[in-house]
N, C-alpha and C positions, 0 to 999 in steps of 0.2 A: 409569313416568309421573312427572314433575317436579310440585310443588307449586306453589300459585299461589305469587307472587315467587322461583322458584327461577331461579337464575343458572346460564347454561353458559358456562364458560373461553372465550373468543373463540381460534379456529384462528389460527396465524401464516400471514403470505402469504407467509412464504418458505420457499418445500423445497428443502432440499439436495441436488441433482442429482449430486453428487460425495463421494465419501469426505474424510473429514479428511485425509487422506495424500495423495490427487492433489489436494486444493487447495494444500498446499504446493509440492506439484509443477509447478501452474499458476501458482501467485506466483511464484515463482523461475524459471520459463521468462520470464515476460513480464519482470521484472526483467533478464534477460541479454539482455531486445531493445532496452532504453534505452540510444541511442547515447552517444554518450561527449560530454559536455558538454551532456545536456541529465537533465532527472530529472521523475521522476513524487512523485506526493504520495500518504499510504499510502492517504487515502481515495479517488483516481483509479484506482488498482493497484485495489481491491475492485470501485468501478463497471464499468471498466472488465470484469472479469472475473464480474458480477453474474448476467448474464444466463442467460450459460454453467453454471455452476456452481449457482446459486441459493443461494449465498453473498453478504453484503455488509455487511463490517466492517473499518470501518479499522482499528480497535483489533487485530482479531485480525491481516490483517497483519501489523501491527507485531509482536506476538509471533511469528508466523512466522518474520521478518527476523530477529530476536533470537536466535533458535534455530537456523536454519539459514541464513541469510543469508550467514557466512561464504565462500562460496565462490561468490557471483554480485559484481556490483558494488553492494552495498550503499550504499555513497556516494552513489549517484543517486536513493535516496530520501529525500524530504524532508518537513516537515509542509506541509498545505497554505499556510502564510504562508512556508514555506521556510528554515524551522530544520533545521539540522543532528542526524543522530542525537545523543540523548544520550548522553555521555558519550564520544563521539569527533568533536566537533566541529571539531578539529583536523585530524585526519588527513582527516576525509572534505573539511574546506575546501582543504588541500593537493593531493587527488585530484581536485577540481573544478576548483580552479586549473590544473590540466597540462591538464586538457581540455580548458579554454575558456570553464567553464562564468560566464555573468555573476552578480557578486554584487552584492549593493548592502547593504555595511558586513556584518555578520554572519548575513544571511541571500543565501540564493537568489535571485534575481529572477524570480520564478514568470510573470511577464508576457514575460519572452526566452526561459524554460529550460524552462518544461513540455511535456512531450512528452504523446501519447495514440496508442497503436498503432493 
């Protein structure tokens, strides 16, 4: 029995319906469905996958991409104002440009470019 003024932890509303492991597996599947010249933002990628999963963090994501990202089109994600990965800014605006993707000066133009599956 709890004491008067005893406090209990508030439960989270989110349960993880998936392992750590198949949610990387579902970020990077849904990441090789963004056509080529358009891109998702990492917090879209999480909503997008929120439901399913009972995951939703864009942060985390992005460490996903970081980590394993290499071998999907990483390039096509972006922040939601449509900055470039960091620290490959470059390359990933050179791989936007073959595509199509529109820029407006150093970002993405999230208003032409965002996709949603």
């Amino acid at each position: 029995m709890l004491g008067w003024g005893a406090r209990i932890a508030p439960k989270s509303h989110i349960v993880a319906r998936v392992t750590p492991q198949e949610y990387v597996e579902e970020v990077l599947s849904l990441v090789e469905r963004i056509p080529a010249g358009k891109v998702m933002s990492y917090g879209a990628i999480a909503d997008a996958l929120a439901e399913h999963s009972g995951r939703n963090s864009a942060r985390q994501v992005g460490t996903i991409m970081a980590r394993h990202g290499g071998g999907v089109p990483w390039h096509r994600v972006v922040t939601s104002a449509g900055r470039m990965p960091p620290g490959h800014e470059q390359e990933a605006r050179q791989r936007l440009l073959s595509e199509g993707a529109p820029l407006k000066g150093d970002h993405v133009d999230m208003s032409r470019a965002a996709w949603m599956p």
